[in-house]
Structures are given as structure tokens and as C-alpha cells.
C-alpha positions in Angstrom: 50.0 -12.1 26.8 46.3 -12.1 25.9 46.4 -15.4 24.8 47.8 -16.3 28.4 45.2 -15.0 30.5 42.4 -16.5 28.2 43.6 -19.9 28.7 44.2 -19.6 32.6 40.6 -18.3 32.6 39.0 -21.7 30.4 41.6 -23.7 33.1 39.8 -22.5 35.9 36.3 -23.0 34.6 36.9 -26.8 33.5 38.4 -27.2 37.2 35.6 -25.3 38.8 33.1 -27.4 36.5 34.6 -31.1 37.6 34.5 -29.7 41.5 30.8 -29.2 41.6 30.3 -32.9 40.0 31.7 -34.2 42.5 30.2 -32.6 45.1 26.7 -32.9 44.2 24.6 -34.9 46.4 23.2 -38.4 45.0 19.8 -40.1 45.0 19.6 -44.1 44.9 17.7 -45.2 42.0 15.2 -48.0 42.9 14.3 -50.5 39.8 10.2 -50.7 39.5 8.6 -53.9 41.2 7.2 -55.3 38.2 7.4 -54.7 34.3 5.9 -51.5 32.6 3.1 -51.6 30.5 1.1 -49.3 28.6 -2.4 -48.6 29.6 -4.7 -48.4 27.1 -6.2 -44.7 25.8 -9.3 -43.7 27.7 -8.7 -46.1 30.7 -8.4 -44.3 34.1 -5.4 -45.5 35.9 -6.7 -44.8 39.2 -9.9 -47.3 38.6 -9.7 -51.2 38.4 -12.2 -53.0 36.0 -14.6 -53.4 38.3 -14.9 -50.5 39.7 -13.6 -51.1 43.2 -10.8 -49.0 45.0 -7.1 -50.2 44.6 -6.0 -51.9 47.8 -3.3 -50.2 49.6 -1.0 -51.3 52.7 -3.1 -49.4 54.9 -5.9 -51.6 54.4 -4.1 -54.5 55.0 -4.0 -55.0 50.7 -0.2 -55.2 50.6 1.3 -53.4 47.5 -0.7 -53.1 44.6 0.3 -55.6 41.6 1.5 -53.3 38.6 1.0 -56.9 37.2 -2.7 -57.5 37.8 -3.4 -53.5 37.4 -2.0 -54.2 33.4 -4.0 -57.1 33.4 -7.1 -55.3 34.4 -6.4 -52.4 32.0 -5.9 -55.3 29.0 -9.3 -57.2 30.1 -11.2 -53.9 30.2 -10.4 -53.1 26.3 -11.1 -57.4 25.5 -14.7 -57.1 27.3 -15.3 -53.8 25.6 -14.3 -55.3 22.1 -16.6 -58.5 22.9 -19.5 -56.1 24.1 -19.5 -54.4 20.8 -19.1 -57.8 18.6 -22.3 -58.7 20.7 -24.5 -55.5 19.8 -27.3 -56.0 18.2 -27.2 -55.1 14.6 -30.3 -53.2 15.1 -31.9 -51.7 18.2 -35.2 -52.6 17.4 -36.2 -55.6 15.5 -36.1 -56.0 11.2 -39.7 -56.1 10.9 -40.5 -57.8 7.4 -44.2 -58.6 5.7 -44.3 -61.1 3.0 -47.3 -61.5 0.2 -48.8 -64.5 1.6 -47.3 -67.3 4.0 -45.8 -69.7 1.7 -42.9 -67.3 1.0 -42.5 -66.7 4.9 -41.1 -70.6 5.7 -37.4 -70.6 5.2 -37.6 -67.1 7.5 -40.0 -69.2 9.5 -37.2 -72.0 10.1 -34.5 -69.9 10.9 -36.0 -67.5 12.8 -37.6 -70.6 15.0 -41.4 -68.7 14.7 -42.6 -65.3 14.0 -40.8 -63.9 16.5 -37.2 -65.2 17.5 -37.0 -68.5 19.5 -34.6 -70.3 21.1 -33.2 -71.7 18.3 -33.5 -68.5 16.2 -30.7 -68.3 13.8 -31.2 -64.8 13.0 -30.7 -64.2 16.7 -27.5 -65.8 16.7 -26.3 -63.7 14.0 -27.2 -60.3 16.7 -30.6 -59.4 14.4 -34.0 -59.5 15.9 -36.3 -60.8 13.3 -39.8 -60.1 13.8 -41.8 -61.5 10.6 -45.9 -61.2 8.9 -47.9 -62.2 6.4 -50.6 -60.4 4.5 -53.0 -61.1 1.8 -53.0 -58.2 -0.6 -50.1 -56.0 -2.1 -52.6 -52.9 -0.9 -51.6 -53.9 2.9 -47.9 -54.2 1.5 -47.7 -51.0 0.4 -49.1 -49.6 3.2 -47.0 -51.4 5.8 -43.8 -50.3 3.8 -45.0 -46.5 4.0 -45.4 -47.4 7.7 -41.8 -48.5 8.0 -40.6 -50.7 10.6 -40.5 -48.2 13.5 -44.7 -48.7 13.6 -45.5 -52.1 15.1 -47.8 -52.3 12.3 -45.1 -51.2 9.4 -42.4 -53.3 7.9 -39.0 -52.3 7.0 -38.6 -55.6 4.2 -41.2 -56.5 1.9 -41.4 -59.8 0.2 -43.3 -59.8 -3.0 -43.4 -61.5 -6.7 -41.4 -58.8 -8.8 -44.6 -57.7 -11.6 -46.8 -57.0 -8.6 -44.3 -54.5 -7.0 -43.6 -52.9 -10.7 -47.6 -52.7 -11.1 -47.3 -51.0 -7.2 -44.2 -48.8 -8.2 -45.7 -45.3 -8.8 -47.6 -45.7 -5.6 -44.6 -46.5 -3.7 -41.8 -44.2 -5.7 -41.5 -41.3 -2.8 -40.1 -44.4 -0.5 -37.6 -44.9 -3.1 -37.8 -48.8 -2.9 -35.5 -50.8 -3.9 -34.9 -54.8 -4.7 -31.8 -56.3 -3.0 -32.3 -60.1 -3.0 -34.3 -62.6 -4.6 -36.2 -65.3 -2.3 -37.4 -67.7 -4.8 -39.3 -68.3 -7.8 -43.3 -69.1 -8.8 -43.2 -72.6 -10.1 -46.7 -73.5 -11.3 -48.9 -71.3 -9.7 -49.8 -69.4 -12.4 -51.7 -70.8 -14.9 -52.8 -68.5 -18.8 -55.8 -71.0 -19.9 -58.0 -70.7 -22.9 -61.2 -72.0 -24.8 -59.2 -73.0 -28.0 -55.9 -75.0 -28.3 -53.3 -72.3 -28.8 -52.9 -68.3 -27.7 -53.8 -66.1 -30.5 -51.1 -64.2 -32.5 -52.8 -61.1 -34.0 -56.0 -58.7 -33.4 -57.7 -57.8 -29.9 -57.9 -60.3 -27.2 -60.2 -60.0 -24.2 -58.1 -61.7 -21.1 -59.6 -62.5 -17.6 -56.9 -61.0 -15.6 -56.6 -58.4 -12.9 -53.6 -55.4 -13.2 -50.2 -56.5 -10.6 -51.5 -60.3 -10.7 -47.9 -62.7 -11.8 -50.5 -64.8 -13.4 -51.4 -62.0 -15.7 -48.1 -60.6 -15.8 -47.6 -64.3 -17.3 -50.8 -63.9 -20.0 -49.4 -60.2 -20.7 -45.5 -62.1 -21.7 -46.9 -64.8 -23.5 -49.1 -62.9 -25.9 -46.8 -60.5 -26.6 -44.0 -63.1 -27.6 -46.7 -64.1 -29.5 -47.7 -61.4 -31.6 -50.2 -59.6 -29.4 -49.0 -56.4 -28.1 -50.2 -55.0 -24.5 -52.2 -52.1 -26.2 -54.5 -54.7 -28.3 -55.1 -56.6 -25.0 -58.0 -55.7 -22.7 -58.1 -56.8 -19.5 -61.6 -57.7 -17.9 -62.0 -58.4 -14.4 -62.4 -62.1 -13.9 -65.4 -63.1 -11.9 -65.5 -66.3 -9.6 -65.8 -69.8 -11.9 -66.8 -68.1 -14.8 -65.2 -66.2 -17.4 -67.1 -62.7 -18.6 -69.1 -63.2 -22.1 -66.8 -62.4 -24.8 -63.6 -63.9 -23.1 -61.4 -66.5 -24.3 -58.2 -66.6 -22.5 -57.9 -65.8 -19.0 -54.5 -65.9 -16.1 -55.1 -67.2 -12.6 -54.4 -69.6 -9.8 -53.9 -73.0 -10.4 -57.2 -74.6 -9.2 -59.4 -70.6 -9.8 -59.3 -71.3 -13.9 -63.3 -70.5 -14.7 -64.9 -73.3 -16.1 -64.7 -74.8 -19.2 -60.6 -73.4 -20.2 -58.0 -75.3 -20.9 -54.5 -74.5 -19.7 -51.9 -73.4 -22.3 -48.9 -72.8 -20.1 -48.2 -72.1 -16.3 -45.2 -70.6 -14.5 -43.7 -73.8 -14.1 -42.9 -73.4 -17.6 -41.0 -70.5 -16.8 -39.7 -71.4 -13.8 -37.0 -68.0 -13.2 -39.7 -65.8 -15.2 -41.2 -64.5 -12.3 -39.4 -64.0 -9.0 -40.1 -63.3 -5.6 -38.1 -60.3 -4.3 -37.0 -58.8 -0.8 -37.8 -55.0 -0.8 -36.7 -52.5 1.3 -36.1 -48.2 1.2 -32.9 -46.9 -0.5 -32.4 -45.4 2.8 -32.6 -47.8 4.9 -30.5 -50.8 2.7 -27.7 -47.8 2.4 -28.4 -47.6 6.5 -28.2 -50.6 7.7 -26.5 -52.8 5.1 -25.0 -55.5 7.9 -28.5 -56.6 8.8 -30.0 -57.1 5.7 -26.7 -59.4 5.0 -27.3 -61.1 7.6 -31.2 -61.4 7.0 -30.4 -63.0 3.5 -27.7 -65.1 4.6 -30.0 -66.2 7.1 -32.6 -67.1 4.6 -30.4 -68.9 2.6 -29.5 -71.4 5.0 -33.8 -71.4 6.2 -34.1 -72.3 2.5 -31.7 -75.2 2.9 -33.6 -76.5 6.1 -36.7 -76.1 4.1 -35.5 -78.1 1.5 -34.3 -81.0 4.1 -37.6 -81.2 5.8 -40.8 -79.9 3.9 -43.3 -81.3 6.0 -41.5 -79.3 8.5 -41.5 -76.3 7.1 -45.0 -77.0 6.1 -46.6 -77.7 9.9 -44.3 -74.1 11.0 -46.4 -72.3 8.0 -49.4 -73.6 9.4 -48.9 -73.2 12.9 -47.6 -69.1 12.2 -51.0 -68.6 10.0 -53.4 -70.3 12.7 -54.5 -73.2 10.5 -54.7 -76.9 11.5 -54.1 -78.4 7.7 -50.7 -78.3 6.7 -51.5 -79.7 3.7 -52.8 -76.3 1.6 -49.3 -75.0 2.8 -47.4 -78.3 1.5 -49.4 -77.5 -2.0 -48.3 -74.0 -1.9 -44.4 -74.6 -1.0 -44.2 -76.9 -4.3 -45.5 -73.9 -5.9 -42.2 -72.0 -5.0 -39.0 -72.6 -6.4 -35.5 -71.6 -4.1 -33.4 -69.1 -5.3 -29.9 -69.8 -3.8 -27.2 -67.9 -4.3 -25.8 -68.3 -7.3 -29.5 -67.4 -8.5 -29.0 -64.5 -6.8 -25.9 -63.3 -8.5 -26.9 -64.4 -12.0 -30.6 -62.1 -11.2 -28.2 -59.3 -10.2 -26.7 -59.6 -13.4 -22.8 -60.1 -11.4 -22.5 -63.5 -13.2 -23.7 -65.0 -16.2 -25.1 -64.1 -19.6 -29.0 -64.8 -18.6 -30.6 -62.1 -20.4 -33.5 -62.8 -17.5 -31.7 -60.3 -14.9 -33.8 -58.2 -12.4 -32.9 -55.1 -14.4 -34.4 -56.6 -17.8 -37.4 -58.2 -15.8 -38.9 -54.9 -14.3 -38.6 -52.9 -17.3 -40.5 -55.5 -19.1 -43.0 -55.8 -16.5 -43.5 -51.8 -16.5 -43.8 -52.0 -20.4 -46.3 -54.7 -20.0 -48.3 -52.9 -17.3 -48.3 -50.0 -18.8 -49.4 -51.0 -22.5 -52.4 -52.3 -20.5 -53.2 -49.1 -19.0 -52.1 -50.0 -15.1 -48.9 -47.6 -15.3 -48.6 -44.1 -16.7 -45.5 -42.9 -16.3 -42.0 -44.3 -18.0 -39.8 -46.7 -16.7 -37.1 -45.9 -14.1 -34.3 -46.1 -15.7 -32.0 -48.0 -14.4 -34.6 -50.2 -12.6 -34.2 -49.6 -8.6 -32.4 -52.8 -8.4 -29.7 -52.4 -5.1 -26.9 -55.0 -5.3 -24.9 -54.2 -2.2 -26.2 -57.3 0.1 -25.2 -60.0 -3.0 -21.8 -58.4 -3.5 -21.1 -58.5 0.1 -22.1 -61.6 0.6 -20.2 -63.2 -2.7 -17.2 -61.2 -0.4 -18.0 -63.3 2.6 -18.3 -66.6 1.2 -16.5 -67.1 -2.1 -16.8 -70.5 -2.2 -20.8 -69.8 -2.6 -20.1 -68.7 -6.3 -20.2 -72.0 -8.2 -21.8 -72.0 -11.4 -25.2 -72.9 -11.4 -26.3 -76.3 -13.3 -27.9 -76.4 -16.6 -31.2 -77.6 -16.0 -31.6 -81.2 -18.0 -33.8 -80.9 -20.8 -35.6 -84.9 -21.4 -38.1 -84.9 -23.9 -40.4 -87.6 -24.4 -40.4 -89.0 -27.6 -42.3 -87.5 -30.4 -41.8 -83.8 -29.2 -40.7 -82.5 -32.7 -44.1 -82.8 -33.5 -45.7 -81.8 -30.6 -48.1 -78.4 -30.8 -45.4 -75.9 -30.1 -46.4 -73.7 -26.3 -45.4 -70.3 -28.2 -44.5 -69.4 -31.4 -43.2 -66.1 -32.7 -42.9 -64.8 -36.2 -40.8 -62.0 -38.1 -42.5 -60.7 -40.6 -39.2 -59.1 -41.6 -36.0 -60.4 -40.6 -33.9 -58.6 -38.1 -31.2 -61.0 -37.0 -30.2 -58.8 -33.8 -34.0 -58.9 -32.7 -34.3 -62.3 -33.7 -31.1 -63.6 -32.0 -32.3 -61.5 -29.0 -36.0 -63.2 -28.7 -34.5 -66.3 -29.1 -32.1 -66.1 -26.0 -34.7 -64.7 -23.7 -37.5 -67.8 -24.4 -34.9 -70.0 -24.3 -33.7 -68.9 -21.0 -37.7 -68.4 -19.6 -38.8 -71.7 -20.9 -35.7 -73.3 -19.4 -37.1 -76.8 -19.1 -37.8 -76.7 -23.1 -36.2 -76.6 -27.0 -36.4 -73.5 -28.6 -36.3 -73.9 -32.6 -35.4 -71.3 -34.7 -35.9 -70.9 -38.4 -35.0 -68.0 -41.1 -37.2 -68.8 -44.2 -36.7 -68.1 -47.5 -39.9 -68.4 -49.6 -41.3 -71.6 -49.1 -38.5 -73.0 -47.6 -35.9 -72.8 -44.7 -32.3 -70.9 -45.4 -29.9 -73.3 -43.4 -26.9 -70.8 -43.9 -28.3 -68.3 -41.8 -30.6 -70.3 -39.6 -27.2 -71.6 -38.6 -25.8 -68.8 -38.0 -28.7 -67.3 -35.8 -28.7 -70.5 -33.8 -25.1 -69.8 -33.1 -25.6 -66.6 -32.2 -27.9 -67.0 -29.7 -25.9 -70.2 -27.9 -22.8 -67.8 -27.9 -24.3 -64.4 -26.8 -26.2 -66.4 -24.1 -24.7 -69.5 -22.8 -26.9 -71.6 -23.4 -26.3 -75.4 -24.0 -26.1 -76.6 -27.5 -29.0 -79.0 -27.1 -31.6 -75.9 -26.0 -32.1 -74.3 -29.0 -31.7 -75.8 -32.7 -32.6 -75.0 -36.3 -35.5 -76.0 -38.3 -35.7 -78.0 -41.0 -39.3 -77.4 -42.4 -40.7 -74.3 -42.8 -43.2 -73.3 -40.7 -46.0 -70.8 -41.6 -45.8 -67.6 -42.8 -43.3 -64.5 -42.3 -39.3 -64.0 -42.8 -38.3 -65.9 -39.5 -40.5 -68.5 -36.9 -39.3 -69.6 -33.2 -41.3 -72.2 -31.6 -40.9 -73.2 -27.9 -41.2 -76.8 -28.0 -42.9 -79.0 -24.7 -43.7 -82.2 -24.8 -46.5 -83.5 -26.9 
């Protein structure tokens, strides 16, 4: 029975349930006039692009387009995205003081003056470029502590690598670090002496001034040679003449004092001593997309420069107020172009070149310092910043093409020509000696390095062979660059000469 009455009831409630369904009144569902879209976060649906109120049919408008409103909302988020692809990469522009004006001209090219022109490069790439020279590395210093907020200040400093290590400990609380490399002196600087060769033992007197490349250059050679920086005192030069006392001095090409004879120059060395771009740690870590684009930029100023030096030359003139181009022509032959691939060998991201920016400033503070111009101990590892070369090997990986080995012609008669530099073991240590030998072969890159282990009187092919081996593999250097002696030379367990032409 109770089953009965507890289906009647579920009866009634499905019948009363299918009743009120269809009796329940019905609104007519009207389709939208045009297709929905989306509308982008952050856009206000009641504003056009433009700003102007929506028509409306009491205006006389008609119906508003929900076409033309998604095609508004979708051109607001393009122009916002091409407003910020067109912001400046700096609100303010890069402000960067070089060491002279001969180092400015590729910037000079590309940036279409000292300040950007209509052709400015730099500008085209969304940074404002604003460049300077000076003539001492005191007004560099100062203008870095300045920074480039100060009209007077830089936020880039371009300057050859031994006179910012000599600057270092002046400069440390700005934690400044090197993040390109602009080029190279090429026969500017010029070690010259009285006698025929550099002396290899005992005190030497040199005509040099502390932070000068050209002494950096005296300071390299000696040392190679035998004479370490404490034996050497330097004595400031004075103008055509060397101090009494004084047979080997470092300067200019064209300032050697009377009556000395040059030994060797820079162009010698051609990737010895390089011109670097210098900035904060803070402010490379800060603003990493304009220095990218400042030293892309320069790169492809360094390739106009190298279409057109007479160019170049008149801009350098022009930017420094003189009417003779041709001082700046002298000067730009003077400076060798680091390109990419230069770079990126420097940074020690490519290559076995025992010449990297690393090994070159603690060898600079070493020299200054065994001189007396430096105090403290080197930073260890030298404030070398690598983020702008690896971002731009990222960007253009087609730039990283092995550099070409520089073609080494002799004249004839060379073996017997007075060697540039010679170095002597007194007792042999292959690592050192292996070592030495890679590092002059790749500073004097334009020579033959010959290397001999002696035994007595005599030369020990076995393992003259074997050192010459050595340094070819640990280096990577060409076969024809370095090669082993036949004829003993002097005293000592092991000799390398540096060969030039006779």
C-alpha cells in the first residue's frame, strides 16, 4: 500500500513539472549584428582610439560597428607595441669621451657629427649619441667620476688599455669595467735607443712617463728581454732631449729626443696594446641594449671608415676645430680596427691567443707596478665585462668567422738579420718556455719566432722539436711562425729570438 501512494505522489510531481514548462512565457533570442571579439586587457570598452565619443542613433551615427569598435581595440594594442619598439633606449643621451680624436672617427661617421645628424646611425638604432675628445687620461677620469648625467661627465670612456690599468686605483670605487675593444695602436709608439739593441741584464734608465702605451711598450720589451720592472727607472722625458744618463727612451713617433735610434714600435705588436670602451659595472649591467647598440654601431662606423679615410679624416678635423686634415690622416694609420671577431678572440670567447684582455691587464698592472706607478695587487679576475660581445655574437652569428692569419713575407736574408728581442733561460723550464714563446709569437704577429733548447755548445733538436710543437699546438699558431734553431745562440739553457727583417 505504501509503495502505491509513493508512486502516485512521484506521478503527480513529473506531471506537475512538464505543466509549468509549458506554460512559461518565452523571450525571442536575437543573433548579434556582427562577430564577437575579445577586447584586449586594459582597454576601456566605452572609449574609441582616439578618444572621441561612440556615435549613437540619436546623433544621427547610425548603430555602432561592433566591427570597427574590435578594429579600434586591435589598433590601440599595434600603436602601443610600435610606441614602445620606438622608445629611446635611453632617456638622455650615451655621453662617451675618448683619449684623443683619432679614436672618435668611426663614432664620428655613424653618428653623422658629435651630436646625432640626420644621417645618424646611432639614432636609427633609438640611442642618442652625444660624443668628446680630451687630451689627458686626468680629464678621463674625471669625466667618468662625473658620469653621463653631468653635461660635462661621460658614461663611456675610450682609452688604450695600460693607461686605464695605470688609472685603475684612482678609478676602482666606480668599479669600471672593459666591454669592447675599439681598435689597436699600430706604430705610434715607438722604444728607441743610443745603441743597436735593448739591454738584457742590470739597471736601465728609460725616458718614459707612468700610464704612457709607449712605455707600457719599453716596460714589455725589456722584461721579455731580461730586464725586470724593478731594475728599470723611469725618468721623466724632457722635450728633444733625453736626461744625462739615459739610453733608451718610449714615445710618439716623431717626439724621439735627438740622437736615438728606434728599436721597435707598436706596429710590431700590432694587437699588444688595445684601445678599449669603458664604462661602470652599474651602468653596463643597467643598460646593456644601448651599449649593444653603441658597439654595433661602431662596428659598422669602422667599416665606413675603412671605405673612405679621407672622409673620416675631414669629419675628425672638422669635430676638433682644425683646418688640416692631414695630422688626423697620419693619426688614423696609427690605429688598427678591431672588428668583431677581434673582439671575441680579446674576450677570450674564441681562440687560443694567449693575448686576451684578461692576460693583458694583469700584465700591465705587473709592469706598472714593478715600476712603482701601482701599489696595490691586481684584481683578480681583471674587470673585463663580456655581456655586449656575447650578445652581439647572439644577434649576428654569421659575424663569428675565424679571423685570418696575418701573412708573414720576409725579405730575403732575415735569418741573419739582428733579431728585435731575444730572451734567454738560464735554466730550462719547458712550460715557461713553451708559454713565452706563444705570447711573442702572437705580439709580434707580423714576425718568426725561433726557438732553441741548447745543450752545451750546441742545439738539442729532440727537444727544440718538441717545444716548437708545443707552442704551435697550445696556441694556434701557423707552422711557418715559429721554428727551431739550428745554431746555437749565446749563452743560457734555452734562446727565443723574434726575427724582423734585416
Amino acid at each position: 500500500m505504501r509503495s502505491k501512494i509513493v508512486l502516485g505522489l512521484l506521478i503527480s510531481l513529473f506531471l506537475a513539472f512538464g505543466a509549468l514548462l509549458l506554460l512559461r512565457p518565452r523571450t525571442q533570442h536575437m543573433a548579434p549584428s556582427g562577430p564577437l571579439v575579445a577586447k584586449p586587457i586594459g582597454v576601456d570598452p566605452a572609449a574609441s582610439t582616439t578618444g572621441a565619443p561612440s556615435a549613437t542613433p540619436e546623433d544621427g551615427g547610425g548603430a555602432p560597428d561592433a566591427g570597427g569598435g574590435a578594429r579600434e581595440a586591435t589598433d590601440g594594442g599595434t600603436d602601443a607595441g610600435n610606441a614602445e619598439s620606438r622608445k629611446p633606449l635611453m632617456d638622455r643621451p650615451l655621453r662617451v669621451a675618448s683619449l684623443g680624436w683619432h679614436l672618435l672617427a668611426p663614432a664620428l661617421l655613424e653618428n653623422d657629427g658629435l651630436t646625432a645628424g640626420e644621417k645618424s646611425g646611432f639614432a636609427a638604432a633609438r640611442l642618442p649619441v652625444q660624443l668628446a675628445a680630451v687630451s689627458d687620461m686626468v680629464s678621463i677620469e674625471k669625466a667618468l667620476a662625473r658620469g653621463g648625467a653631468d653635461e660635462a661627465g661621460a658614461d663611456v670612456v675610450l682609452v688604450p688599455l695600460p693607461s686605464l690599468v695605470a688609472s685603475y686605483e684612482r678609478l676602482r670605487a666606480l668599479s669600471p669595467e672593459v666591454f669592447f675593444v675599439v681598435g689597436f695602436s699600430r706604430g705610434r709608439e715607438v722604444v728607441a735607443s743610443r745603441k743597436d739593441a735593448l739591454p738584457d741584464k742590470g739597471e736601465v734608465k728609460l725616458a718614459g712617463t707612468a700610464g704612457d702605451p709607449a712605455t707600457f711598450l719599453a716596460l714589455f720589451a725589456l722584461e721579455a728581454s731580461g730586464v725586470q720592472p724593478g731594475e728599470v727607472r723611469l725618468v721623466t722625458p724632457s722635450a728633444g732631449e733625453a736626461p744625462d744618463g739615459v739610453s733608451l727612451a718610449a714615445a710618439a713617433r716623431g717626439a724621439l729626443p735627438s740622437g736615438f735610434r728606434p728599436l721597435l714600435s707598436s706596429a710590431d705588436t700590432p694587437r699588444l696594446i688595445p684601445h678599449v670602451a669603458v664604462a661602470p659595472r652599474g651602468f653596463i649591467e643597467g643598460h646593456p641594449e644601448a651599449l649593444v647598440a653603441l658597439a654595433h654601431g661602431w662596428l659598422t662606423g669602422m667599416n665606413k671608415l675603412a671605405a673612405d679615410p679621407p672622409t673620416g679624416a675631414r669629419r675628425v678635423a672638422s669635430a676638433a676645430g682644425s683646418s688640416d686634415p692631414l695630422a688626423f690622416v697620419e693619426h688614423l694609420g696609427e690605429l688598427g680596427a678591431a672588428t668583431f671577431t677581434d673582439n671575441a678572440e680579446m674576450a677570450g670567447l674564441s681562440g687560443r691567443n694567449p693575448l686576451t684582455l684578461e692576460t693583458l691587464f694583469q700584465r700591465s698592472w705587473a709592469l706598472w707596478r714593478g715600476v712603482g706607478a701601482l701599489t696595490t695587487p691586481a684584481q683578480v679576475p681583471a674587470p673585463v665585462n663580456n655581456r655586449v660581445v656575447a650578445a652581439l655574437a647572439l644577434a649576428e652569428p654569421g659575424s663569428r668567422s675565424a679571423a685570418a692569419e696575418p701573412v708573414v713575407r720576409l725579405p730575403e736574408g732575415w735569418e741573419k738579420a739582428r733579431p728585435l728581442l731575444v730572451h734567454r733561460q738560464e735554466k730550462l723550464d719547458e712550460d715557461a718556455l713553451i708559454t713565452t714563446a706563444g705570447t711573442l709569437a702572437s705580439a709580434f704577429d707580423r714576425t718568426v719566432v725561433r726557438v732553441g733548447v741548447l745543450r752545451g755548445p750546441a742545439v738539442d733538436a729532440a727537444r727544440t722539436k718538441h717545444v716548437v710543437e708545443a707552442t704551435i699546438g697550445r696556441f694556434g699558431l701557423p707552422a711557418s711562425r715559429v721554428v727551431a734553431a739550428t745554431k746555437a745562440s749565446g749563452k743560457g739553457a734555452a734562446v727565443i729570438e723574434v726575427l724582423g727583417g734585416p
